[in-house]
C-alpha positions as CSV (number, residue, x, y, z in Angstrom):
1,X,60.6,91.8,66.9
2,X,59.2,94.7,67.9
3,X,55.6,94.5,69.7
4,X,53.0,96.8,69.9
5,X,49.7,96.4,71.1
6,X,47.3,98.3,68.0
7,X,44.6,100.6,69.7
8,X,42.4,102.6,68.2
9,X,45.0,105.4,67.9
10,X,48.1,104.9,69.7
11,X,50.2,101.8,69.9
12,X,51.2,100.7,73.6
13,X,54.6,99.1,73.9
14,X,55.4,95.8,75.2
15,X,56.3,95.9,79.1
16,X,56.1,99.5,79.1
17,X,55.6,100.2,82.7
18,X,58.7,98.4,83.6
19,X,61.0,99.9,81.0
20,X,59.8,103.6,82.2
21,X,60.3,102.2,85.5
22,X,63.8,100.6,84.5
23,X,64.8,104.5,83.2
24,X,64.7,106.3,86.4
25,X,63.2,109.1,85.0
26,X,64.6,112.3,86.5
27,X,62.2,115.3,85.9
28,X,65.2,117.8,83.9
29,X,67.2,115.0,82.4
30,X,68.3,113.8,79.1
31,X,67.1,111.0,77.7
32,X,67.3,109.5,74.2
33,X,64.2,106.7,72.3
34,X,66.9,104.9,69.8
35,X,63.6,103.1,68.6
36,X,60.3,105.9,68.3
37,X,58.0,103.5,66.3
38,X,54.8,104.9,67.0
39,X,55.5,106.7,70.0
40,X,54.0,105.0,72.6
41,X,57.3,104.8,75.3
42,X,58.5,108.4,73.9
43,X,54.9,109.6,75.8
44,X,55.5,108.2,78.7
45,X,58.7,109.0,79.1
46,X,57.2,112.9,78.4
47,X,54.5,112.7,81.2
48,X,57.4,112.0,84.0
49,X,59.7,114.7,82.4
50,X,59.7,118.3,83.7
51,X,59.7,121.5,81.8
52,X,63.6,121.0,81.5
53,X,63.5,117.7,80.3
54,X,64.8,116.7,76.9
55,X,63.9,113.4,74.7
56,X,65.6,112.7,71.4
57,X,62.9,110.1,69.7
58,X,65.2,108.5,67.2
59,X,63.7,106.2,64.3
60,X,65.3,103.8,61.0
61,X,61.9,104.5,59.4
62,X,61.1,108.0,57.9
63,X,57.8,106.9,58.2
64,X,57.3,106.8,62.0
65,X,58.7,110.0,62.1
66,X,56.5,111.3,59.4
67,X,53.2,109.7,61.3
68,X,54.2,111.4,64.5
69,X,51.4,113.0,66.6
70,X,50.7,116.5,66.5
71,X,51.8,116.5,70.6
72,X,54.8,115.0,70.2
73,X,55.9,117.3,67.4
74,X,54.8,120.3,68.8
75,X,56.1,119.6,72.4
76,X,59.6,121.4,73.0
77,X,60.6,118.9,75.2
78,X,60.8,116.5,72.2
79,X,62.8,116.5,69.4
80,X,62.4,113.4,66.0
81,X,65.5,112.4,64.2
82,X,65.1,110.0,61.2
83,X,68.4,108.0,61.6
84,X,69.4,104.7,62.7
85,X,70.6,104.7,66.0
86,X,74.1,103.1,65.7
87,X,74.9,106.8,64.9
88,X,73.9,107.5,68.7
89,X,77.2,109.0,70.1
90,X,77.3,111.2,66.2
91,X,73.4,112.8,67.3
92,X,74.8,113.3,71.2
93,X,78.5,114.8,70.3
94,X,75.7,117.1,67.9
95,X,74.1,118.2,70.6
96,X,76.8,118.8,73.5
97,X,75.0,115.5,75.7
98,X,77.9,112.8,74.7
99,X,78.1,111.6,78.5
100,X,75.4,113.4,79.8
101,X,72.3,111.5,79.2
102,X,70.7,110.0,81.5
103,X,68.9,107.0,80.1
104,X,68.6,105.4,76.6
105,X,65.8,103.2,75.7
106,X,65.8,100.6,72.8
107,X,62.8,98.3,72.1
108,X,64.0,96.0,69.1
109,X,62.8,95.1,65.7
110,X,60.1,95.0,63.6
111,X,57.3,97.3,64.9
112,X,53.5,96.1,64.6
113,X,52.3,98.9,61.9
114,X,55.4,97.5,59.9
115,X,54.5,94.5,60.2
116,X,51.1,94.5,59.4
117,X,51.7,96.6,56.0
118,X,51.9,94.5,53.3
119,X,53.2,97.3,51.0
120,X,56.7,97.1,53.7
121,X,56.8,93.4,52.7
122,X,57.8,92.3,56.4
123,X,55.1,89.7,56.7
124,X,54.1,86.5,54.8
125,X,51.0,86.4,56.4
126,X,49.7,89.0,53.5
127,X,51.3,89.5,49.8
128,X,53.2,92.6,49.1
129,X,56.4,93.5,47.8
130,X,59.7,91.6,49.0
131,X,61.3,94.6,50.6
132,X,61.4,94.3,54.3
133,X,63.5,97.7,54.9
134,X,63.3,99.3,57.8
135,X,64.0,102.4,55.3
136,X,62.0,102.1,52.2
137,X,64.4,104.9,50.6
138,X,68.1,103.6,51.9
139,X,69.4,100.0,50.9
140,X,69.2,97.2,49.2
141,X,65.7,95.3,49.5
142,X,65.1,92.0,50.0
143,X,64.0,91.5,46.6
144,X,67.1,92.6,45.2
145,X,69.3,90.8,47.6
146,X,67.7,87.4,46.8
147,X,68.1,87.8,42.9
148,X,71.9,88.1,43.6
149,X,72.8,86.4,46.3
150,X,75.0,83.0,45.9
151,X,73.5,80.0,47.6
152,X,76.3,79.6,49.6
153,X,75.4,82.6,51.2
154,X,71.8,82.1,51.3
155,X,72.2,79.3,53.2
156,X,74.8,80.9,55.6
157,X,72.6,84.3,56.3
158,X,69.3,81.3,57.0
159,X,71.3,79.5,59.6
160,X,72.9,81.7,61.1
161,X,70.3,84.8,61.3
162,X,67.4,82.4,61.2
163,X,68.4,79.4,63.0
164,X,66.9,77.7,60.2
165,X,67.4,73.7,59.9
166,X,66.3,73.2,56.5
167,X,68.9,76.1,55.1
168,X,70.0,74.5,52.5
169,X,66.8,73.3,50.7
170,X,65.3,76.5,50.9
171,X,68.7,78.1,49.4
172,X,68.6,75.5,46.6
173,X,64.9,76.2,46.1
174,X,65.3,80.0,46.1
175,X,68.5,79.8,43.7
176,X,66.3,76.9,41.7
177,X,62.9,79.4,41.4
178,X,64.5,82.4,40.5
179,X,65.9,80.9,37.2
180,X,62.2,80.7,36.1
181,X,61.1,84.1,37.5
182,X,62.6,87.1,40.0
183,X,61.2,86.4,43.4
184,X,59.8,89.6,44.0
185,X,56.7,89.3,46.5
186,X,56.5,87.5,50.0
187,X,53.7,85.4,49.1
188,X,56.0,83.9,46.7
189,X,58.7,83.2,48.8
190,X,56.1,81.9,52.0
191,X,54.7,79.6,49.5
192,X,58.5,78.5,48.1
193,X,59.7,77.5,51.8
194,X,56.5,76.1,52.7
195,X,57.1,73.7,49.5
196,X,60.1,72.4,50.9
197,X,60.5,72.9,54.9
198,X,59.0,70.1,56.6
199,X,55.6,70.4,58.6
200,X,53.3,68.7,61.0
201,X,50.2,68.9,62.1
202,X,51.5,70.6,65.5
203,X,53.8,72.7,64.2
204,X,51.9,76.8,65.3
205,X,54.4,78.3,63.0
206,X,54.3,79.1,59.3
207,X,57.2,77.7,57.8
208,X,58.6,80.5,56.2
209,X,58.9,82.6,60.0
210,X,62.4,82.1,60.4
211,X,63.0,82.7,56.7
212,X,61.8,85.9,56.9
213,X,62.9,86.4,60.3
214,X,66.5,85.9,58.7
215,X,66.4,88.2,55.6
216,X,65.0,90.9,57.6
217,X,67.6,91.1,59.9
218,X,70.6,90.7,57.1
219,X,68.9,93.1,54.9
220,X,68.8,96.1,57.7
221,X,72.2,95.1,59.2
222,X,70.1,95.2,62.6
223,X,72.4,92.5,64.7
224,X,75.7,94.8,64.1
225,X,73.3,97.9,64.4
226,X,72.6,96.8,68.1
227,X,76.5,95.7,68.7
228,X,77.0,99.1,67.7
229,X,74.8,100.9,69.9
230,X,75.4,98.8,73.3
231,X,78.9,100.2,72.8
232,X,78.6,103.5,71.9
233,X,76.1,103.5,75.3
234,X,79.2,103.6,77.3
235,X,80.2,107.4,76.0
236,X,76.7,108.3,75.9
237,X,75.3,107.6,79.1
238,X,76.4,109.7,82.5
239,X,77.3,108.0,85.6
240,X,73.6,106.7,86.6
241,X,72.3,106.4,83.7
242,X,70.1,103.6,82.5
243,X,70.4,101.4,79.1
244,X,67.2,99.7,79.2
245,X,66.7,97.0,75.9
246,X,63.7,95.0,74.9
247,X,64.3,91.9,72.4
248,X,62.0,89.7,71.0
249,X,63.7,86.9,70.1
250,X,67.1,84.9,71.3
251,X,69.5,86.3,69.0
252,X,69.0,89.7,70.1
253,X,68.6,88.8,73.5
254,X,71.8,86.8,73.4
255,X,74.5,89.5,72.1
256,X,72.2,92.4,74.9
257,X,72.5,89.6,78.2
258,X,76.6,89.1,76.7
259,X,77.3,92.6,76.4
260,X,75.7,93.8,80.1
261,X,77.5,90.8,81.6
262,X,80.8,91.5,79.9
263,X,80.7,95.4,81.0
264,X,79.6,94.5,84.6
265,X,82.7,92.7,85.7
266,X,85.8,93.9,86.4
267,X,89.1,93.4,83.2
268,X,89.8,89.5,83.6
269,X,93.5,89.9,85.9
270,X,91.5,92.2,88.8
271,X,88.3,90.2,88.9
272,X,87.6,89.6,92.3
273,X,90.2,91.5,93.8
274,X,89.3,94.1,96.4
275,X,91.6,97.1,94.7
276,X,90.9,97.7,91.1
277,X,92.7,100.3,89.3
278,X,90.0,102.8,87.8
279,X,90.6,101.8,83.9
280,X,89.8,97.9,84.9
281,X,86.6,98.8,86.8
282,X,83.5,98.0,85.1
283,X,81.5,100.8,83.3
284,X,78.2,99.1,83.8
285,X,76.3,97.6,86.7
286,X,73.3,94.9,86.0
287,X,69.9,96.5,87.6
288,X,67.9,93.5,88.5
289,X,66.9,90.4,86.5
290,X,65.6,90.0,82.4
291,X,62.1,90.6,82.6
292,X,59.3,88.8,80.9
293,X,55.8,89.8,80.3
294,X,53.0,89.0,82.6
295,X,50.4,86.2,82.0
296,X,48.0,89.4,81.5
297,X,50.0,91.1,79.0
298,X,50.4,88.2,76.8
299,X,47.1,87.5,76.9
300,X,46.3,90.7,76.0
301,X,49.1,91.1,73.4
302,X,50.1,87.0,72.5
303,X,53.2,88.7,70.2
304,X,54.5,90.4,73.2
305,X,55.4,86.6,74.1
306,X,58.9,86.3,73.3
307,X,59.7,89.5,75.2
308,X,62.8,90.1,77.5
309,X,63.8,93.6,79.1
310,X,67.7,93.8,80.6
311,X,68.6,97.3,82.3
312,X,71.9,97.9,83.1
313,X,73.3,101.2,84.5
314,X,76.2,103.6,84.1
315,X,78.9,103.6,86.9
């Protein structure tokens, strides 16, 4: 989940100064946001670029673009796309820059003004409608999903996107409820889990997190969105070029730390071998160790908690 920390008017991204750093910003080069949000990295990634730099600020939801500051908008440097960013190598081959960019920056999932808008229905923490897309105008919500789906596949989609233990009641309680009435806010489905999930006294978490957590990922596709764009990153970057990802939670992290391993390492009948034929090198090499917030920054911000930044670059 996407973390920002809400000012009073500009969001600051989670471990920004390290994923600027991470990017190895050359003053002319060509450098793409896959996730805009609010803008806060696609400024900073500006104030290092020169007057022949380029930044293609890339965003799911029209409305990040739409919300865009008058100073991004009107700089020339900078150019919005509404779009998900699976279609990365598409936008590049568009624009003549298919292997010549020089860093591309993704900070995953749900950004805080999402989050925090009831109407986007993300959150259980306030009632709104069940939709939780990342584009209001392109999918299927999560409403609509839920009044469908079997509970076999409920159940699946909770344990395997949500890690969720107590899948199967809640898919028998969901299936069970909406018999009566269409689910059709989060307040009603918080309060369905929390009738049937288990809780203690210690437990921080609302019941319904990974519930949510689940849907919200099934519903925008966003696991094979990001399987999607680590490989197109390949074509997309130039030799020395950076991929620098942010995740929020393990699932995420999992399929980034997998994907920059695999790529770093020579084709499995070379490894280790001191002559490697050109097609069995590896295309990526790992730049440093998965970062975690500071003790300051999580104090400051206790959602960036879960936080983990992996840079690998183009070889």
């Amino acid at each position: 989940m996407k973390k920002e920390i809400t000012g009073a008017s500009h969001h600051v991204p989670v471990l920004l100064d390290s994923a600027i750093a991470g990017l190895n910003l050359k003053l002319n080069g060509w450098y793409i946001d896959g996730t805009f949000g609010r803008g806060g990295h696609a400024r900073a990634i500006l104030q290092k670029l020169g007057p022949d730099g380029h930044l293609l600020a890339i965003d799911r939801d029209p409305e990040a673009i739409e919300t865009a500051s008058t100073s991004l908008q009107d700089d020339p440097r900078c150019e919005l796309l509404q779009g998900e960013f699976s279609e990365i190598q598409r936008y590049a081959n568009e624009r003549n820059v298919l292997g010549k960019v020089a860093g591309l920056l993704l900070d995953l999932g749900v950004s805080s003004p999402q989050l925090d808008t009831a109407a986007r229905g993300f959150s259980f923490r306030s009632d709104g409608p069940l939709d939780m897309r990342m584009d209001p105008l392109s999918g299927q919500s999560a409403a609509d999903w839920i009044a469908d789906v079997e509970e076999k596949n409920l159940k699946r989609v909770l344990q395997q996107l949500g890690e969720e233990r107590f899948a199967g009641r809640i898919a028998r309680a969901v299936v069970a409820a909406r018999k009566l009435a269409p689910i059709q806010r989060t307040a009603q489905l918080a309060e369905m889990v929390a009738a049937v999930v288990p809780t203690s006294h210690k437990q921080k978490r609302h019941p319904a997190t990974k519930t949510f957590q689940a849907i919200r990922l099934f519903v925008n596709d966003e696991l094979g969105e990001l399987e999607r764009v680590l490989e197109a990153s390949l074509d997309l970057l130039m030799p020395g070029g950076r991929l620098c990802v942010i995740s929020f939670h393990s699932l995420e992290d999992r399929r980034v730390k997998r994907f920059m391993r695999d790529r770093s390492r020579e084709s499995e009948p070379y490894r280790g071998l001191p002559d490697v034929p050109v097609e069995h090198r590896p295309p990526l090499k790992l730049v440093g160790k998965a970062e975690a917030p500071s003790d300051a920054e999580v104090s400051d911000n206790p959602r960036s908690r879960s936080a983990r930044l992996r840079i690998a670059e183009r070889l």
